[in-house]
Legacy VTK file of the C-alpha trace (Angstrom):
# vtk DataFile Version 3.0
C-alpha trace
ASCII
DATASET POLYDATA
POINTS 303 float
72.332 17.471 44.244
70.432 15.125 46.571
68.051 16.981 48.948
69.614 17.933 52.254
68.069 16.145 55.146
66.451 18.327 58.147
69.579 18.459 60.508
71.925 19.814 57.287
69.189 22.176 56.966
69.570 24.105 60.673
72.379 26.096 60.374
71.316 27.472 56.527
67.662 28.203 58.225
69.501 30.131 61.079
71.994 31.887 58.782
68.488 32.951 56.306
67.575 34.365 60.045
70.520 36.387 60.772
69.391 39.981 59.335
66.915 39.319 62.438
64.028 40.015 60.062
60.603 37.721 60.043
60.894 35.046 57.730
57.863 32.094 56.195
59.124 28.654 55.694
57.763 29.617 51.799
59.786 32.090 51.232
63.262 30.191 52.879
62.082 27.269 50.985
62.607 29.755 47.944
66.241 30.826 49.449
67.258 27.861 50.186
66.578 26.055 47.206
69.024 28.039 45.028
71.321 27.795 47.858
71.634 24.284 47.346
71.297 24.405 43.750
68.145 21.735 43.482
66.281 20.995 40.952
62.846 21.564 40.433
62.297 17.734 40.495
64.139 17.900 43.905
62.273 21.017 45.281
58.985 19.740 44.617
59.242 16.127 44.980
56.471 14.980 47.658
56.950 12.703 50.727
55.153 9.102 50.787
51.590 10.357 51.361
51.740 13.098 48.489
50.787 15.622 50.874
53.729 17.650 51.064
57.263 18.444 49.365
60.067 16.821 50.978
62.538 19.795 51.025
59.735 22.056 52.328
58.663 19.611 55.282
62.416 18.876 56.165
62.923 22.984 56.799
59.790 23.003 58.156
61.594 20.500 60.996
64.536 22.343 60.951
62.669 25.376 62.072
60.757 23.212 65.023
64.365 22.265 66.595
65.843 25.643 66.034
62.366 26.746 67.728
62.633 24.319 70.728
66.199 25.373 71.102
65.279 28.821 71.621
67.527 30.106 68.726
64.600 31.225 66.521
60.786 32.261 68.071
57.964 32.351 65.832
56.499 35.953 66.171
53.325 35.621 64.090
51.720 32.683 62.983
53.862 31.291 60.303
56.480 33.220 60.901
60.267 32.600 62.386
62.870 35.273 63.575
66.076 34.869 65.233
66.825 35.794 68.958
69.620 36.510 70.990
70.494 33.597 71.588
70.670 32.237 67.758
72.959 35.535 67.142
74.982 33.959 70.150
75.193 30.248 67.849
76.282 32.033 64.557
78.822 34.177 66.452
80.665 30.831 67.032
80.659 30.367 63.469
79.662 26.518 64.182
80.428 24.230 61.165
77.076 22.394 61.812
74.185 22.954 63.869
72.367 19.614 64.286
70.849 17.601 67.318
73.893 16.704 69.208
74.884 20.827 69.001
71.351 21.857 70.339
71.703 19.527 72.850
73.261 21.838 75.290
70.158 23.569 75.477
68.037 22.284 78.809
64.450 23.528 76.901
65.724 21.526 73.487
66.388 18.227 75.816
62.862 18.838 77.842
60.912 19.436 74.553
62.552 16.195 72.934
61.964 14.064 76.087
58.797 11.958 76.646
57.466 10.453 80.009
59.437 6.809 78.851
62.921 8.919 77.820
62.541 10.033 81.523
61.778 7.724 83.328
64.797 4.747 82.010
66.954 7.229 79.765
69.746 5.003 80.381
67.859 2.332 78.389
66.943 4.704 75.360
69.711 5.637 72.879
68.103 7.916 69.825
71.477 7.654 67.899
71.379 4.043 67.148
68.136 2.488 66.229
69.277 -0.410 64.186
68.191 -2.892 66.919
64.875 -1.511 67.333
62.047 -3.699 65.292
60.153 -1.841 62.714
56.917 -1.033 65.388
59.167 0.546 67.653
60.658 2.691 64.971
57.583 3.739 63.816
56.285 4.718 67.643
59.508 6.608 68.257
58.976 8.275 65.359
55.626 8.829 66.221
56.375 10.497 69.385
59.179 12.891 67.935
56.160 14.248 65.478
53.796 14.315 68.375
56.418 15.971 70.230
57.306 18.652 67.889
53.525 19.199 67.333
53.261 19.989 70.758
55.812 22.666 70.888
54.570 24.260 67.681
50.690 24.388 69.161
52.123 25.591 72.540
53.563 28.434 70.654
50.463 29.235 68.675
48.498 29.304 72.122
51.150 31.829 74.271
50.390 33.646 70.564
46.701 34.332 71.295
44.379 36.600 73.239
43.648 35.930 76.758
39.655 35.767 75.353
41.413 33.163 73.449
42.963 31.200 75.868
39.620 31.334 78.033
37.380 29.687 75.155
40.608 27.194 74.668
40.249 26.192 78.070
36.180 25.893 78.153
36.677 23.966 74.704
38.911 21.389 76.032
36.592 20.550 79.657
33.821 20.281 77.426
36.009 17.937 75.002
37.206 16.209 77.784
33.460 15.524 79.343
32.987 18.430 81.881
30.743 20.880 81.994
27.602 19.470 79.975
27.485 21.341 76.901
29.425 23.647 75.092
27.000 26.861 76.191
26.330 25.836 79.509
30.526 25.316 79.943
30.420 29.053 78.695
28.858 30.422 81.038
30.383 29.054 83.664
33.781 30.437 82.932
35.207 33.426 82.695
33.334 35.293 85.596
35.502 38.421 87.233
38.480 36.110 88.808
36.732 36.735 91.989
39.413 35.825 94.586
41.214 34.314 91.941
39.006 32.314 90.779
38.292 32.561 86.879
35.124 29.991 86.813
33.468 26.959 87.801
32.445 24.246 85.777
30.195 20.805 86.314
32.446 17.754 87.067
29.869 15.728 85.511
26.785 16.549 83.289
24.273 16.069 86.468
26.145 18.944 88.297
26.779 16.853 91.456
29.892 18.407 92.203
31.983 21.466 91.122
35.448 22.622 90.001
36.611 25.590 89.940
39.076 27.025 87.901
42.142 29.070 87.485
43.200 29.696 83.762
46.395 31.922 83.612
48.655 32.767 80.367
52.248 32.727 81.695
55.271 33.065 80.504
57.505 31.368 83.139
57.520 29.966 85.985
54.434 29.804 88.222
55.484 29.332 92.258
54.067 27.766 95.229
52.995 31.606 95.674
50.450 31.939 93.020
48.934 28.388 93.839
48.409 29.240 98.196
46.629 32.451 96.466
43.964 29.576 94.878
43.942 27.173 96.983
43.097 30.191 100.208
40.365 30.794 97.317
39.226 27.424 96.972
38.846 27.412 100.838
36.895 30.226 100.843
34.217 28.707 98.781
34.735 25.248 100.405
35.867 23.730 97.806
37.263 20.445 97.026
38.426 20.446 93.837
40.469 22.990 91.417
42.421 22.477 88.468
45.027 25.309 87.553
45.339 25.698 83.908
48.740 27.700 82.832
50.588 27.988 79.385
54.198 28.219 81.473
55.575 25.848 84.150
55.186 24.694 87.460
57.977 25.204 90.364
58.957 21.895 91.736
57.762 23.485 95.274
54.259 24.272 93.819
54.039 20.653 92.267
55.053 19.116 95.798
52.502 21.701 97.601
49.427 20.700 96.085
50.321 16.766 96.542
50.197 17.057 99.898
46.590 19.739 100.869
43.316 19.065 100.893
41.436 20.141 98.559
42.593 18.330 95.784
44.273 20.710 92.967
45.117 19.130 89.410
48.076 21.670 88.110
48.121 21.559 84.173
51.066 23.104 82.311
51.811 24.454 78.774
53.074 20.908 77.746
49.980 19.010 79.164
47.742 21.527 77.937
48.994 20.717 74.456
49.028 17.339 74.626
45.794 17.308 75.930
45.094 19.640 72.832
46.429 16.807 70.676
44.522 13.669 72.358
40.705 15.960 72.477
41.736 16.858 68.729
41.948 20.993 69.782
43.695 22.905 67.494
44.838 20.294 65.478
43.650 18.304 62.265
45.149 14.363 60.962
47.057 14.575 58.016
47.551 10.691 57.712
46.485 7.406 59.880
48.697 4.005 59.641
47.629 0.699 60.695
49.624 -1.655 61.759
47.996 -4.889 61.500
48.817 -8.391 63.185
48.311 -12.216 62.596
44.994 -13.607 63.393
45.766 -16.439 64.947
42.486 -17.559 66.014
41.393 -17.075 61.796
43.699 -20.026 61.436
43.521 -21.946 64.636
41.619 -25.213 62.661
44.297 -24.975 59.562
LINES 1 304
303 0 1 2 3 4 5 6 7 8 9 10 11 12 13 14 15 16 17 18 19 20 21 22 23 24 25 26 27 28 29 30 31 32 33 34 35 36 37 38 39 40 41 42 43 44 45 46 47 48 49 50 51 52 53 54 55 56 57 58 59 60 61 62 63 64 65 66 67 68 69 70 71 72 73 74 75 76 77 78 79 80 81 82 83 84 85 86 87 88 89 90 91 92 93 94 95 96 97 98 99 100 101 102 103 104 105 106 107 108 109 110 111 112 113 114 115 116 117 118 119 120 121 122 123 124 125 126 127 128 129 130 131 132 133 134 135 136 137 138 139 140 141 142 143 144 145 146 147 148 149 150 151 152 153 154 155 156 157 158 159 160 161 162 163 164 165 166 167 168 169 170 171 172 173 174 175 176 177 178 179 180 181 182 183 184 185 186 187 188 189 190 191 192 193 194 195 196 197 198 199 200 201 202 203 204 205 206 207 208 209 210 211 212 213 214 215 216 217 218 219 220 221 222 223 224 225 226 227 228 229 230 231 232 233 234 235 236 237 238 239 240 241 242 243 244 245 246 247 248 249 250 251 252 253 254 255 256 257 258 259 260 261 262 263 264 265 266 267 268 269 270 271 272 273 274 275 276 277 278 279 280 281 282 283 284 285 286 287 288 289 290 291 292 293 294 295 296 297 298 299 300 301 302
C-alpha cells in the first residue's frame, strides 16, 4: 500500500485521539502503521534529505493542522490529546478531515495565513499551484513549514514557566541587539513589575536611551485595558518608549490605542514573538538549507 499523504492522515490521527488519552507521534506512528497495513520498507523509508521517515513526518503534519485547528492540544512536550472540540469533529462521523474541512475554523485560517495571503488573498489560490514557477513553489512551501513551526514553538512557549518566559524574552532583546550583553540584559529584567513594569533594558549598547518592558504570558485576548495600565506606567517614569511582550493577542482597540499616544509602545504578540523566535534562531535549530542559484550573466558578458 502506498504511504498515505498528511491530509489522509488527519482523521486516523484524531480517531488514535478519541479515548482522550495523551498520545507521541512514536507511538501513533506504531498504530497507524498496521492500520494501513505498510510495509517496513514503507514505514521507514526517509524523505529527500535522509533525515527523517516519510510516514512519521507526514503524521507529524497531520498533528500540526489538527493542532492549529484546535481539535487536538499538545499537553506536554511531545505529546497530543484531543479536546472538545475534536470530540465535536468525530461526532459528525466526517468521511475525511483534510484542509478544506478545517477550514471552518477562524484560528486554522489565521495560523495558515501570512502577511502576503492577507493582504491580496484574492490573488492567492493554495489549491492550484500548477501555474506557479518552481521558486515560488518552493517559497510557498517554505512559508507553510515556517508557518507550522511557528505554531508548534508558540505552543512549547504558553508550555513553560513564567521564569521561562522572562529569560525567553531577555534572550531574544539581547539576540535582537538590545541590552549589551547577555548578563547585563539580565539584570535589567525581571525587577518586581513595579507599576507594571517588569524591566528596563538599553536600546543600544551605550545606554543612551531606555525601554521598558512589559512581558505577560496570556492566554487570550489582551484589551486596550491592560495596555492604559502601562502606558499610565510608562508616564510615570517619563518614558518614551515600551514594548509589550505577550504570548496571546492583541484587541483591535488596544492595537489602534497605542498608534495614536505618545510614548511610543511596540505591542508584540504570540505569533510575532515566534517568528521573531525563528528569524534570532531562539528555540529552534536548521535541519536543511537550499540554494537556489541564478545565471551569472556578467561571468559571460565577453562570450
Amino acid at each position: 500500500m502506498a504511504i498515505p499523504d498528511f491530509q489522509s492522515l488527519m482523521l486516523p490521527v484524531l480517531r488514535l485521539a478519541s479515548d482522550g488519552k495523551e498520545h507521541t507521534i512514536r507511538e501513533s506512528e506504531a498504530k497507524l502503521a498496521i492500520e494501513f497495513d505498510l510495509s517496513d520498507d514503507e514505514r521507514y523509508r526517509t524523505i529527500a534529505s535522509g533525515r527523517q521517515a516519510v510516514f512519521y513526518n507526514r503524521i507529524s503534519w497531520a498533528k500540526v493542522y489538527l493542532q492549529q485547528a484546535g481539535l487536538i492540544v499538545s499537553p506536554r512536550r511531545g505529546c497530543f490529546q484531543i479536546t472538545e472540540r475534536g470530540q465535536h469533529v468525530l461526532a459528525q462521523k466526517p468521511e475525511r478531515v483534510n484542509i478544506k474541512s478545517l477550514e471552518i475554523f477562524p484560528e486554522f485560517v489565521e495560523a495558515r495565513s501570512s502577511k502576503r495571503d492577507r493582504e491580496k488573498p484574492a490573488e492567492r489560490d493554495f489549491e492550484n499551484t500548477d501555474r506557479e514557477t518552481p521558486e515560488e513553489k518552493l517559497e510557498d512551501a517554505y512559508q507553510k513549514i515556517r508557518l507550522g513551526l511557528a505554531s508548534e514553538l508558540l505552543t512549547h512557549v504558553k508550555s513553560g514557566t513564567a521564569q521561562f518566559f522572562e529569560g525567553l524574552v531577555v534572550e531574544l532583546l539581547v539576540k535582537m541587539g538590545y541590552g549589551g550583553s547577555r548578563k547585563e540584559a539580565g539584570r535589567a529584567i525581571g525587577g518586581s513589575g513595579d507599576e507594571g513594569i517588569d524591566g528596563i533594558i538599553n536600546e543600544d549598547r551605550l545606554g543612551l536611551d531606555v525601554i521598558y518592558i512589559q512581558a505577560k504570558k496570556w492566554e487570550g485576548t489582551v484589551g486596550r485595558p491592560e495596555i492604559q495600565k502601562f502606558v499610565g506606567a510608562l508616564h510615570g517614569k517619563r518614558a518614551r518608549k515600551g514594548v509589550f511582550i505577550t504570548t496571546g493577542r492583541f484587541a483591535a482597540d488596544a492595537i489602534e490605542y497605542v498608534s495614536r499616544i505618545d510614548p511610543r509602545v511596540v505591542l508584540i504578540d504570540g505569533r510575532q514573538l515566534a517568528e521573531l523566535m525563528i528569524d534570532f534562531s531562539i528555540g529552534v535549530t536548521p535541519t536543511a538549507v537550499y540554494e537556489i542559484k541564478r545565471i551569472d550573466t556578467d561571468y559571460f558578458s565577453e562570450v
